[in-house]
C-alpha positions in Angstrom: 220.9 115.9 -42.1 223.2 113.7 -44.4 225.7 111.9 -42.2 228.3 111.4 -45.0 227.9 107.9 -44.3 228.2 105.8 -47.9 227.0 102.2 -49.3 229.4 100.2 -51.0 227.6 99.7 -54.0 225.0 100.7 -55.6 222.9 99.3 -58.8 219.6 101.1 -60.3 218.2 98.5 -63.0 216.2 99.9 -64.9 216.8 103.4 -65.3 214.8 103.7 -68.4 211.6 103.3 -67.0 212.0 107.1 -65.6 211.9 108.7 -69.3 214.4 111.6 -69.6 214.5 115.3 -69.5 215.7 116.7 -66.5 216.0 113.5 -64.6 219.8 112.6 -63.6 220.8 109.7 -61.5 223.9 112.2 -60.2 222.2 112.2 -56.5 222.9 108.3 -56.2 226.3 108.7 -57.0 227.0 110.9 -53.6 225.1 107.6 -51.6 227.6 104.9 -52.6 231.5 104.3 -53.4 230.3 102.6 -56.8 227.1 103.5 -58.9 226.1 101.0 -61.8 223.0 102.4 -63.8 221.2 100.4 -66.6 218.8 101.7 -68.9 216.7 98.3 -68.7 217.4 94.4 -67.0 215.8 91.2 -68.4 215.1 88.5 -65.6 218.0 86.7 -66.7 220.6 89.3 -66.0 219.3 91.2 -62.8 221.6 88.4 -60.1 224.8 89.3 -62.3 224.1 93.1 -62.9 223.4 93.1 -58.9 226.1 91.0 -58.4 227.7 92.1 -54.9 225.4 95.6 -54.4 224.4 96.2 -50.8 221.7 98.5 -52.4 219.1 98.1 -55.5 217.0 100.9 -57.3 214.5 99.5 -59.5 211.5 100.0 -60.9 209.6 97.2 -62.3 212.1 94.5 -62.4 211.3 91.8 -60.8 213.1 91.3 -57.2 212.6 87.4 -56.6 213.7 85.2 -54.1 215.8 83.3 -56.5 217.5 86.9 -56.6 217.7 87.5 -53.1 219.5 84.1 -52.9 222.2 84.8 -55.5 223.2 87.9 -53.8 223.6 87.8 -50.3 225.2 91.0 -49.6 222.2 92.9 -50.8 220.2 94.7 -47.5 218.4 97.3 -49.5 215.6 97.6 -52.4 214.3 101.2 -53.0 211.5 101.6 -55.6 211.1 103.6 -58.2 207.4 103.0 -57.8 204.7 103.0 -55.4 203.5 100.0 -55.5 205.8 97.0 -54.6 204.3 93.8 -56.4 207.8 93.0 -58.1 209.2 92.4 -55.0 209.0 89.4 -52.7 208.1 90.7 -49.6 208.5 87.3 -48.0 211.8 86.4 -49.0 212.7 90.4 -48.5 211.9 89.7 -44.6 213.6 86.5 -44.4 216.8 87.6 -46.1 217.1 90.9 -43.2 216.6 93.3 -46.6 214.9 96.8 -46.4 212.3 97.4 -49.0 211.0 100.6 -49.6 208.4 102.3 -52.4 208.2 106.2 -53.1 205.1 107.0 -50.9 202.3 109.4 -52.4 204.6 111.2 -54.7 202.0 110.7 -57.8 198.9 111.9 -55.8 198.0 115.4 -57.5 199.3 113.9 -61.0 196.8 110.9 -60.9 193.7 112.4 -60.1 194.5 115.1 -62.7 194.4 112.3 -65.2 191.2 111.2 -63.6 189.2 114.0 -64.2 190.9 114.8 -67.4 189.0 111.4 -68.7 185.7 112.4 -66.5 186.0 115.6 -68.5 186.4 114.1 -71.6 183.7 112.1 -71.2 181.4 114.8 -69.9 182.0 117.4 -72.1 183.2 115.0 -75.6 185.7 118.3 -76.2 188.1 115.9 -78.5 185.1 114.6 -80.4 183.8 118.2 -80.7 186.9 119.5 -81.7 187.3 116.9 -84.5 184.0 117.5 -85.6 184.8 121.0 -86.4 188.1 120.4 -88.1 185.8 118.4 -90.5 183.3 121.4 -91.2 180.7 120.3 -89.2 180.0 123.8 -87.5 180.5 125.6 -90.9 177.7 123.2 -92.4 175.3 123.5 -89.1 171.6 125.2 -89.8 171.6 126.7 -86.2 174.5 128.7 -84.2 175.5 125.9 -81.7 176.2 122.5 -82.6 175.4 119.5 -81.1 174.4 116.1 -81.8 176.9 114.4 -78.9 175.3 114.0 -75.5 177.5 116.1 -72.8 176.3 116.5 -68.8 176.8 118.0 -66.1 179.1 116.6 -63.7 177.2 118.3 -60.6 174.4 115.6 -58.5 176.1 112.2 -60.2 177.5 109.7 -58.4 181.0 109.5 -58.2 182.2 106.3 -56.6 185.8 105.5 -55.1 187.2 102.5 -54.2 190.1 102.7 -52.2 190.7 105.6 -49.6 194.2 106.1 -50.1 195.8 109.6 -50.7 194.5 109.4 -54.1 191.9 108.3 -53.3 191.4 111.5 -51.3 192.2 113.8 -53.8 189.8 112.3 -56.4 186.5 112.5 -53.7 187.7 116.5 -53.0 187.7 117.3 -56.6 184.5 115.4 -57.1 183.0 116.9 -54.4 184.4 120.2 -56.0 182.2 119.3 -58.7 179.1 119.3 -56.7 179.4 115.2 -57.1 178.1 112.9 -54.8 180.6 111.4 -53.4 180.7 107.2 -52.3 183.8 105.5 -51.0 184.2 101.9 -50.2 187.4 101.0 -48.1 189.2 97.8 -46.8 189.6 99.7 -43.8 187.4 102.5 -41.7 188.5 105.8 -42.9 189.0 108.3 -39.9 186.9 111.5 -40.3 185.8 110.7 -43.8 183.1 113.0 -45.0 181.6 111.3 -47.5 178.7 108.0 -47.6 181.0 104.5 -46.7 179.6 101.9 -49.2 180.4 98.5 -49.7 182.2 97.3 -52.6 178.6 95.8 -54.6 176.9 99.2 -53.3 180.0 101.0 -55.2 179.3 99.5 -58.8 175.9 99.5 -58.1 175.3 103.5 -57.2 178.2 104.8 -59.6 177.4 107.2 -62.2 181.3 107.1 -62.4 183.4 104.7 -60.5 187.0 105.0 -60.0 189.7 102.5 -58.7 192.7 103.7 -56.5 193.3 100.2 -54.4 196.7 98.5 -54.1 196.6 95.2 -56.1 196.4 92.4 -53.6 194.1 89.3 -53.0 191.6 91.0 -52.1 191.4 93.2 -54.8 193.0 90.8 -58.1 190.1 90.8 -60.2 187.7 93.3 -58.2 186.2 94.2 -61.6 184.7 91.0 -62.8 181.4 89.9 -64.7 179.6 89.6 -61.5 180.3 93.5 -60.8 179.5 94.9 -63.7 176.0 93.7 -63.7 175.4 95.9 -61.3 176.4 98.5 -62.9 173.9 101.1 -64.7 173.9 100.7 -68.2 175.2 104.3 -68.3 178.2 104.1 -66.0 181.6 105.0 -66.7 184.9 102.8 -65.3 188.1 104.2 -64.7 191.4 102.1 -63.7 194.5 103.8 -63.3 195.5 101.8 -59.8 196.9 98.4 -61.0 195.6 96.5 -64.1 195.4 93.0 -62.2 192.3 94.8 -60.5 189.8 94.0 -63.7 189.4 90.7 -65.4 190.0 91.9 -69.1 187.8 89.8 -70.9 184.6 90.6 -69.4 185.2 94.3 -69.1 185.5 93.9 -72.6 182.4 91.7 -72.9 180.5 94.0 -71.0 181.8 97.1 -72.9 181.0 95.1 -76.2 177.3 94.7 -74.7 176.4 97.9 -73.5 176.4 96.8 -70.3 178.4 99.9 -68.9 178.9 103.3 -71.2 182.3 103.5 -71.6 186.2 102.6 -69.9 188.9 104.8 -69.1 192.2 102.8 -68.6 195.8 104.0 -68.1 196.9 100.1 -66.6 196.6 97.0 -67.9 197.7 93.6 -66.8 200.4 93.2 -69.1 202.2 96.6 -70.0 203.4 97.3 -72.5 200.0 96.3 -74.0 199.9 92.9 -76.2 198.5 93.0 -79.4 195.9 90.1 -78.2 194.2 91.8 -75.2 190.3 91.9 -75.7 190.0 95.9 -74.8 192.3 96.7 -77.6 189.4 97.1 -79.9 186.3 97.0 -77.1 183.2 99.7 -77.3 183.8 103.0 -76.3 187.2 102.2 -74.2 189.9 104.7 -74.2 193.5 103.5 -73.4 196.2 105.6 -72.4 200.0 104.1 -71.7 200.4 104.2 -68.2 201.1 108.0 -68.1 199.6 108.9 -65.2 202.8 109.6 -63.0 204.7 110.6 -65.8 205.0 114.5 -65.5 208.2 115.7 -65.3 206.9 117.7 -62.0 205.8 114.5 -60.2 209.2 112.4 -62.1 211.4 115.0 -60.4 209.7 114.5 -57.0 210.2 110.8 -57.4 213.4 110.8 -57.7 214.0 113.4 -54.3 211.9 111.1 -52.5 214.0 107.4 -53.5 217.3 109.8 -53.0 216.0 110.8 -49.9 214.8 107.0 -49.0 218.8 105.6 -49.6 219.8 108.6 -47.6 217.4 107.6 -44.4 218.5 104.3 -45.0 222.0 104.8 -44.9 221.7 107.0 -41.3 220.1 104.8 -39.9 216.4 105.7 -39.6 215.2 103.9 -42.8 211.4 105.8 -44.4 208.4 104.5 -45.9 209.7 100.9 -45.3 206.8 98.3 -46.8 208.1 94.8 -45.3 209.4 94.0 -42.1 212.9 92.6 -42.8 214.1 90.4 -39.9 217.0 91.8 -38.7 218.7 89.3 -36.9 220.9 87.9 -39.3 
């Protein structure tokens, strides 16, 4: 239940980043006495537009200690966002402030995407379809045309790295599909029914491999020269986790050399994309803006769950918390 209770102030930064539509930011308005919404803020402004707020909604923009610093009253960051690499957990715990991200809320919309490009690949229906609009059916000596390779999804090895709720939902489709199904995991999944694999076994076996692991240390530059050696010649690689997890330039080289069949990307290290990166014009690799989460569906549910996160927060009984703020002032 909603307490009543209110914050003083509230600031979302970067308001933008949710597209429009339906979407409203009228539900923050009944968590504080003042709501300040900005379509988007450039480091240099994000201490003054925060100013004295006990409570930040943002995005992408980037929550730094410097920040934390220069606005003392501030106890609360929610996320826009699953992930949380913007934010300085460190200096979050030290400074006693909450931080919390949106959960699985972009589960079912992310694998979609996955298999729409595991389809697309499969099947080539967007090359097909463009080959007809040009007459090539019309002009064909036999009923069915095609000169494209397609295959069946059904025995090939579909390899996951990362076990997370997407993660999940990527291996039950694939399994769906009659796939074989690999998983390599920082951690021991409980009950998992599919083959655990190490992380060399993963690029190694994958007729398809998919990433769905949080960017961290361990993972900054999983997909590397090294790792795609391993990989068959007729592999497919698909990154919509975090683009830090691939070294750009030699998924590029690799893609250039036939050493893998194709990339499917929706991340990139720097987004928007730069002019300059090397997969802009690589072999066979299909980019897509970092639309994954972006159906208005899986939007709308977003923003229930951060409404839902200030409200918890506010009672008392703060949810999906991803630091551990000291509390002791």
């Amino acid at each position: 239940m909603n307490s009543g209770r209110k914050a003083e102030k509230l600031v979302i930064l970067d308001w933008a980043t949710m597209g429009g539509g339906a979407l409203t930011t009228e539900p923050f308005h009944a968590l504080a006495e003042t709501v300040e919404v900005y379509p988007l803020t450039k480091p240099e402004e994000t201490i003054s537009r925060i100013g004295d707020a006990d409570l930040v909604i943002c995005n992408k923009v980037l929550m730094t200690e410097a920040v934390m610093d220069a606005c003392p009253k501030l106890r609360y960051v929610g996320l826009l966002a699953t992930g949380f690499n913007n934010v300085d957990i460190a200096a979050a715990d030290a400074h006693g402030i909450t931080v919390c991200n949106a959960g699985s809320y972009s589960t079912d919309a992310v694998a979609q995407l996955v298999f729409s490009y595991i389809l697309d690949y499969s099947m080539r229906v967007s090359e097909y379809a463009a080959a007809v609009r040009n007459g090539a059916w019309e002009r064909s000596e036999t009923f069915s045309y095609f000169p494209i390779p397609t295959a069946e999804l059904s025995g090939k090895t579909l390899a996951v790295i990362g076990y997370g709720s997407i993660g999940k939902a990527v291996a039950k489709i694939g399994a769906a599909f009659g796939m074989e199904i690999v998983v390599a995991t920082r951690t021991v999944p409980k009950d998992c029914p599919y083959r655990q694999v190490t992380t060399d076994e993963a690029f190694a076996l994958a007729d398809i491999l998919t990433l769905h692991c949080p960017l961290n240390e361990g993972t900054k530059g999983i997909v590397n020269r090294e790792h795609l050696s391993k990989m068959k010649k007729t592999a497919v690689l698909i990154n919509t986790s975090r683009g830090g997890v691939v070294v750009e330039q030699d998924l590029a080289d690799a893609l250039n050399a036939e050493t893998i069949a194709a990339a499917y990307l929706d991340v990139l290290e720097r987004e928007p994309m730069t002019a300059d990166t090397p997969l802009k014009t690589a072999k066979n690799c299909i980019i897509t803006p970092h639309i994954a989460w972006t159906p208005l569906d899986t939007r709308m549910r977003l923003c229930a769950i951060v409404t839902e996160n200030v409200r918890a927060f506010l009672d008392g009984r703060p949810m999906r918390v991803v630091n551990h703020p000291r509390l002791d002032g």
